[in-house]
C-alpha positions as CSV (number, residue, x, y, z in Angstrom):
1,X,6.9,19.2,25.6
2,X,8.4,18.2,21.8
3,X,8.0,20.2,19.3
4,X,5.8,19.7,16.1
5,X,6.5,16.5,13.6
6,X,8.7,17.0,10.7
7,X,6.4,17.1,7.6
8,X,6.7,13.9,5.6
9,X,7.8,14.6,1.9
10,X,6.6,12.6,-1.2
11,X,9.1,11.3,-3.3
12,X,8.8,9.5,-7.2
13,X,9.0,6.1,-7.7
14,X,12.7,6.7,-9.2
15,X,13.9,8.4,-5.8
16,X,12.2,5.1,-3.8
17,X,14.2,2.7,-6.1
18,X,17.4,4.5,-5.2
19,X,16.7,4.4,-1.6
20,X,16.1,0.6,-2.0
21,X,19.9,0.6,-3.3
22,X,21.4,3.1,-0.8
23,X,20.1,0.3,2.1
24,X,21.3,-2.3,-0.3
25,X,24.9,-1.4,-1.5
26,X,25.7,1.3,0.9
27,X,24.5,0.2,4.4
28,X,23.9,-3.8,3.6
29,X,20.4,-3.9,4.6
30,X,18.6,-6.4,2.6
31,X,15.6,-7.1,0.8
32,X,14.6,-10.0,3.0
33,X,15.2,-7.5,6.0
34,X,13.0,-4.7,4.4
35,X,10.4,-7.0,3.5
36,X,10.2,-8.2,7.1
37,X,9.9,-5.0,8.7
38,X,7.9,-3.8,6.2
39,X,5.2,-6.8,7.0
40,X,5.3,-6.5,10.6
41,X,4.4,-2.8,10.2
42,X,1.5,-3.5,7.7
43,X,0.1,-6.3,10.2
44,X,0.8,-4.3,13.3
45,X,-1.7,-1.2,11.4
46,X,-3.9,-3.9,10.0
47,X,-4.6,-4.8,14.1
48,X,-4.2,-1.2,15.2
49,X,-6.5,0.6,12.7
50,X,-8.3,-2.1,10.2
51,X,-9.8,-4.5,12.6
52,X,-11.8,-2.6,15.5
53,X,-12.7,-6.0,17.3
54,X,-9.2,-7.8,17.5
55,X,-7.2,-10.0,15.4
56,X,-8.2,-13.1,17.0
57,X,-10.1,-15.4,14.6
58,X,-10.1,-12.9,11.6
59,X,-10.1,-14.0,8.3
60,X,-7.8,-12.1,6.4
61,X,-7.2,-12.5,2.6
62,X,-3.7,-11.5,1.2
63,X,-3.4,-10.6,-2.7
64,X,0.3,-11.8,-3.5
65,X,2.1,-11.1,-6.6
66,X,5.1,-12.2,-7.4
67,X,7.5,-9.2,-6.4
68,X,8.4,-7.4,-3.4
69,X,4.6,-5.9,-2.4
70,X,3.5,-10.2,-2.6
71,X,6.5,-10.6,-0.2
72,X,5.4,-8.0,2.3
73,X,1.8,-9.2,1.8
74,X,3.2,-12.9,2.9
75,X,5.0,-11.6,5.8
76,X,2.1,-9.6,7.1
77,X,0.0,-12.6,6.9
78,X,2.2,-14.6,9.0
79,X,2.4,-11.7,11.3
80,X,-1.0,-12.3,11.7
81,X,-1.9,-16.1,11.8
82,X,0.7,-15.9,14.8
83,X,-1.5,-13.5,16.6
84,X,-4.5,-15.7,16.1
85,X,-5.9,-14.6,12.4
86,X,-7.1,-17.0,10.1
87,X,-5.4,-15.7,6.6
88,X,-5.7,-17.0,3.2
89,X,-3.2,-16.3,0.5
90,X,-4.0,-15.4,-3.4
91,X,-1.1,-15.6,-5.8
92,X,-1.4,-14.3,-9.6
93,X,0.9,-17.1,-10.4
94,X,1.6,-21.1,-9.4
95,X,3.9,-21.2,-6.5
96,X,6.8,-22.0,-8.2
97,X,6.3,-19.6,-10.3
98,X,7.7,-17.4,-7.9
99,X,11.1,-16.6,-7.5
100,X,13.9,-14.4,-5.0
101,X,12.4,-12.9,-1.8
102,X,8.8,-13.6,-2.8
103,X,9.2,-17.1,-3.0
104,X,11.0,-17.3,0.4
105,X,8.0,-15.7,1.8
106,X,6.0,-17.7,0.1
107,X,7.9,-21.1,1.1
108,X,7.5,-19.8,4.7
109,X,3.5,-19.4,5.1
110,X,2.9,-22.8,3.3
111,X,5.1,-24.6,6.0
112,X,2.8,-22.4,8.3
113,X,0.3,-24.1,6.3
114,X,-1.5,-21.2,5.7
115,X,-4.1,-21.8,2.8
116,X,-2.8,-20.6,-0.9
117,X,-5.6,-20.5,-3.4
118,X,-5.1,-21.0,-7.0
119,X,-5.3,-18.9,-9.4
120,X,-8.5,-19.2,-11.5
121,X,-9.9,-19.8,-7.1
122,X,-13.1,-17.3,-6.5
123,X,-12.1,-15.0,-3.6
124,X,-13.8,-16.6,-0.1
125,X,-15.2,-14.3,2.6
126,X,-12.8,-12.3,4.4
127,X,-12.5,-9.1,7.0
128,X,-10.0,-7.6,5.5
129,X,-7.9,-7.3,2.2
130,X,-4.5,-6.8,2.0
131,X,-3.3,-5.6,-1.5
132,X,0.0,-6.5,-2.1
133,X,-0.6,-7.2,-6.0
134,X,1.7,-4.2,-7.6
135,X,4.7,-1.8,-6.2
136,X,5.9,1.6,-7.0
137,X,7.8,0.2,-10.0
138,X,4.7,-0.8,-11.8
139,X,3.6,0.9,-15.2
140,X,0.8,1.0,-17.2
141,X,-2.4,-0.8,-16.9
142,X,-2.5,-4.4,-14.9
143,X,-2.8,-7.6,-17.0
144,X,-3.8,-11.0,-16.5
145,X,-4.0,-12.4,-13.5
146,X,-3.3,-9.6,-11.7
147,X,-6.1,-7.2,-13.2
148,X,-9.0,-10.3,-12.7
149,X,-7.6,-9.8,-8.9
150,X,-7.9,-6.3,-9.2
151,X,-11.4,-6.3,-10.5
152,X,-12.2,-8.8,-7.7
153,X,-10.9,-6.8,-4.9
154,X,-13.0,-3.9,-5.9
155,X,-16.2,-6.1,-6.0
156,X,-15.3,-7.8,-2.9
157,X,-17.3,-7.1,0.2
158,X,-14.4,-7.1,2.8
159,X,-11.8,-3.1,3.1
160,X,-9.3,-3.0,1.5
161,X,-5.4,-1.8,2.9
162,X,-3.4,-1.7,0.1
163,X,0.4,-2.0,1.0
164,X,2.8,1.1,-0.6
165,X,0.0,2.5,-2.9
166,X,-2.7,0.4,-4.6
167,X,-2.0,-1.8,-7.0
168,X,-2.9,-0.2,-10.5
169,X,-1.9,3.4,-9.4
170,X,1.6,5.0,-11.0
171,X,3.5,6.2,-7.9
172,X,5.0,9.1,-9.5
173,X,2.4,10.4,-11.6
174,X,-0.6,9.3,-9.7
175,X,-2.3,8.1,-13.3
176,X,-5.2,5.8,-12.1
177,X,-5.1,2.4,-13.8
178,X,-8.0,0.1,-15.7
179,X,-8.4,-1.4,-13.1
180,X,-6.6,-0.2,-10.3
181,X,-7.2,-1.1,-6.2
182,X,-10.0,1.5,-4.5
183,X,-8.6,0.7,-1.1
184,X,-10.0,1.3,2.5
185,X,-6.3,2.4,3.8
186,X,-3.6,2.8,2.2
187,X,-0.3,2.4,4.3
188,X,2.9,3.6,1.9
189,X,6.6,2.9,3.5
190,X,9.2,4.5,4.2
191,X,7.8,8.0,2.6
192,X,4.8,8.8,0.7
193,X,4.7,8.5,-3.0
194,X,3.9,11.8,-5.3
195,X,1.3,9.4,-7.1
196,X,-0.7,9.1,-4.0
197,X,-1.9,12.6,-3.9
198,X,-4.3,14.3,-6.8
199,X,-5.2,12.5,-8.8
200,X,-4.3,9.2,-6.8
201,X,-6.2,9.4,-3.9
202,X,-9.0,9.2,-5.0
203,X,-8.6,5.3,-4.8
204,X,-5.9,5.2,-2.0
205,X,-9.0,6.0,1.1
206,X,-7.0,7.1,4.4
207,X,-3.6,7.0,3.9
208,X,-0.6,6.3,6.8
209,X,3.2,6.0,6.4
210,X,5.1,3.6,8.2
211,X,8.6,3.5,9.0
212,X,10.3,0.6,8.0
213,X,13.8,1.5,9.2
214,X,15.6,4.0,6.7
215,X,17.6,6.2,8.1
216,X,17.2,10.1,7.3
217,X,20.5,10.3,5.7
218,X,19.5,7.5,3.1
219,X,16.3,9.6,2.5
220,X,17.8,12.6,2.0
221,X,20.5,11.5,-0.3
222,X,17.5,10.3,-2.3
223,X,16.2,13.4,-2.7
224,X,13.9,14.1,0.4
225,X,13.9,17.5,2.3
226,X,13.9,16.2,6.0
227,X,15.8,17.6,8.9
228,X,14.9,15.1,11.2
229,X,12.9,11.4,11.7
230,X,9.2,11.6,10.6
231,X,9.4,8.4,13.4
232,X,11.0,9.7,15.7
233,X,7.5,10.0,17.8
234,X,5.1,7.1,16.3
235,X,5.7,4.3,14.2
236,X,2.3,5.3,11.4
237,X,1.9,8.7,10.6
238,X,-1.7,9.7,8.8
239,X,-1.5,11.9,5.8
């Protein structure tokens, strides 16, 4: 019989950023191979634990922006028109607009052709929301584009899973944003952030970690306390 889980330790969004380089620089690990893992994992807990009567059929609405969350937004959404959802994509810029990683994604679900809104669209009817608007390296109060998403999100009928921590929260300080995401779920990678916990969750719902791959070496020259895997035992563990 195994013993009890390692506790899962929060981290700032400075300590994240460095684990991002440690996979990078010291182990070659990508961002197009973070991103992907990191989008299977979201769609695989959007089928598991956000859509109680199957993916099949689904419409599912991902928020895009134009960094790394928008990428893992695009790669869930493939995930899941290829196991029989019908997603729609909303960008806070024109497509070619978007650059690096984001724009590979991006490039990818329109040869799936996979419907991209524009971006003054209204929101259509959906099942589920997938926030991948903001990251962790986001300060201060959403603008533009983004915050009219924000604001429409929040008004929107369909739950929310926000991807990381909802877009408009600080990830270190857990400051609340005008607006920031009041997500349904929140599924955060790799290891929670500090900002997700008072005051922060009061917008973040039910919040999972996934692993996306990071080995406990990388995490604890980061800064984490962790003996062993938080994985070793379950792909998603709830916080």
């Amino acid at each position: 019989m195994s013993g009890p889980l390692p506790a899962i330790p929060a981290l700032p969004a400075a300590a994240m950023a460095e684990v991002d380089r440690l996979m990078l620089d010291d182990l070659g690990v990508g961002t197009l191979q973070l991103m992907e893992t990191a989008g299977h994992a979201i769609a695989a807990f959007a089928r598991e634990r956000c859509l109680p009567g199957g993916v099949a059929g689904t419409r599912v609405l991902a928020l895009a922006g134009s960094g790394g969350n928008g990428g893992d937004a695009l790669v869930a959404a493939r995930w899941l028109a290829a196991w029989g959802a019908a997603p729609t994509v909303a960008l806070t810029k024109a497509p070619e607009a978007y650059t690096g990683a984001a724009a590979h994604q991006l490039a990818t679900v329109q040869r799936m052709g996979i419907p991209v809104l524009a971006t003054d669209d209204a929101l259509p009817d959906a099942d589920l929301i997938l926030d991948g608007l903001l990251g962790f390296s986001a300060a201060g109060n959403p603008r533009g584009a983004v915050a009219t998403l924000i604001d429409a999100a929040n008004a929107h009928a369909a739950p929310i899973l926000a991807i990381d921590l909802p877009s408009g929260l600080d990830a270190t300080t857990g400051a609340i944003g005008l607006p920031c995401v009041r997500a349904t779920w929140t599924l955060t990678l790799a290891l929670p952030k500090t900002g997700l916990f008072v005051p922060g969750a009061a917008v973040c719902g039910a919040i999972a970690v996934a692993d996306i791959g990071v080995p406990v070496e990388v995490l604890r020259r980061a800064g984490a306390v962790l003996d062993a895997s938080p994985f070793a035992e379950a792909w998603f563990r709830s916080l």
